[in-house]
C-alpha positions in Angstrom: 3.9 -13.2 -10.3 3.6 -16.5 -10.0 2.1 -19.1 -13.1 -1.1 -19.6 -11.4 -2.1 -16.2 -10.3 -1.4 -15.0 -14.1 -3.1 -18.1 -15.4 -6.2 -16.3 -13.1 -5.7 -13.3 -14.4 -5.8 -14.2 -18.3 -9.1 -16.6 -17.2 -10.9 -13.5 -16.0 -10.0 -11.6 -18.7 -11.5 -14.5 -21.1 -14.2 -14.9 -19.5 -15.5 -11.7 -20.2 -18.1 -11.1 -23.5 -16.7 -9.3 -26.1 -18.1 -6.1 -25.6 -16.8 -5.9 -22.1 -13.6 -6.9 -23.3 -14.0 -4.0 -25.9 -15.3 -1.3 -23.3 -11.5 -2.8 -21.3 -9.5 -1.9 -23.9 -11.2 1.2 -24.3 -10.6 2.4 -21.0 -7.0 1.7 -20.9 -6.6 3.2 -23.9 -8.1 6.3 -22.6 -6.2 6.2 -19.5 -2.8 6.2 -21.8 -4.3 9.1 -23.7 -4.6 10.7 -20.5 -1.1 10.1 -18.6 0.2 11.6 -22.4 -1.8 14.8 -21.9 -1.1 15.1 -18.4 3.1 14.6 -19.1 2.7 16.9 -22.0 1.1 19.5 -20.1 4.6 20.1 -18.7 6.1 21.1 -21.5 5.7 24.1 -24.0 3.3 23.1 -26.6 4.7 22.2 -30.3 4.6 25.3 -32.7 3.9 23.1 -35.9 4.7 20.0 -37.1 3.2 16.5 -36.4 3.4 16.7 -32.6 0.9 19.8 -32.5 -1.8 17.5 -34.4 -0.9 14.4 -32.1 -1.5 17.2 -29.1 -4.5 18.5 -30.8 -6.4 15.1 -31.0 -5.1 14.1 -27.3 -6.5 17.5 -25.8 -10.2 16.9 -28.4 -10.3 13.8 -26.3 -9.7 14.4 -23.0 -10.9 17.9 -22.9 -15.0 16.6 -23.0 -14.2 14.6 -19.8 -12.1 17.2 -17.6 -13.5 20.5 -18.8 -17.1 19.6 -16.4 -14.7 18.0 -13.8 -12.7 21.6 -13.6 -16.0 23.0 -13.2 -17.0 21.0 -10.0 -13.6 21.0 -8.7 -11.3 23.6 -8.4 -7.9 23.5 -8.5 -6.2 23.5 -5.4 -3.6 26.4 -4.4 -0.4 25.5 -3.7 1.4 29.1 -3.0 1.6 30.8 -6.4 0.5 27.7 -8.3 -2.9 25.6 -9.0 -2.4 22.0 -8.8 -5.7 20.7 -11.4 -7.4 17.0 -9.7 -9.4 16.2 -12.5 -7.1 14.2 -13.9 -6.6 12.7 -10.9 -10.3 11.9 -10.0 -11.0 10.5 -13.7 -7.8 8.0 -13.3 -9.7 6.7 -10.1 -13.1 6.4 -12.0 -11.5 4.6 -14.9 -10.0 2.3 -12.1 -13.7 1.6 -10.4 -15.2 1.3 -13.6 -12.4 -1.3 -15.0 -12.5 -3.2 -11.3 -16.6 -3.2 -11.3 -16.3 -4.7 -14.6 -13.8 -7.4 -14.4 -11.0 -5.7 -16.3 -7.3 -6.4 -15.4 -6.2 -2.9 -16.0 -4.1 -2.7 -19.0 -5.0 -6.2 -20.0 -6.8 -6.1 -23.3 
């Protein structure tokens, strides 16, 4: 990337008011929250210790989002397995909402 084009980028970023700036950050937060639970999700849960509460409070967050998602959408069959798209579609609406705002993605 070239000095000018991320000279642009950091402009647009500043030129946004503060609460859009904050409703940026909050999305890409969420979106990190989300890749987490969707690489977790892989592997067995933790039994105890400080992971399970880390999993706890990632699952309490997205849960509220892709619970009604699972409900509209179901997963789609892939011989003797389900492949779940609501993670999927909520990465592309945190995209068009972080594009129709102005935000740069991970760019707090």
């Amino acid at each position: 990337m070239t000095a000018h084009a991320y000279l642009a980028k950091c402009t647009c970023l500043l030129g946004l008011s503060s609460g859009l700036r904050l409703i940026c950050a909050a999305l890409s937060i969420y979106w990190l929250i989300l890749f987490v639970r969707i690489i977790a999700s892989w592997f067995p849960p933790p039994r105890e210790g400080p992971l399970r509460g880390l999993m706890r409070g990632v699952y309490a967050l997205t849960d509220p989002i892709l619970r009604p998602l699972r409900s509209l959408v179901p997963p789609i069959r892939a011989g003797m397995m389900a492949i779940d798209i609501s993670p999927i579609i909520v990465f592309i609406l945190i995209g068009v909402l972080q594009r129709a705002i102005g935000c740069l993605g991970f760019g707090f």
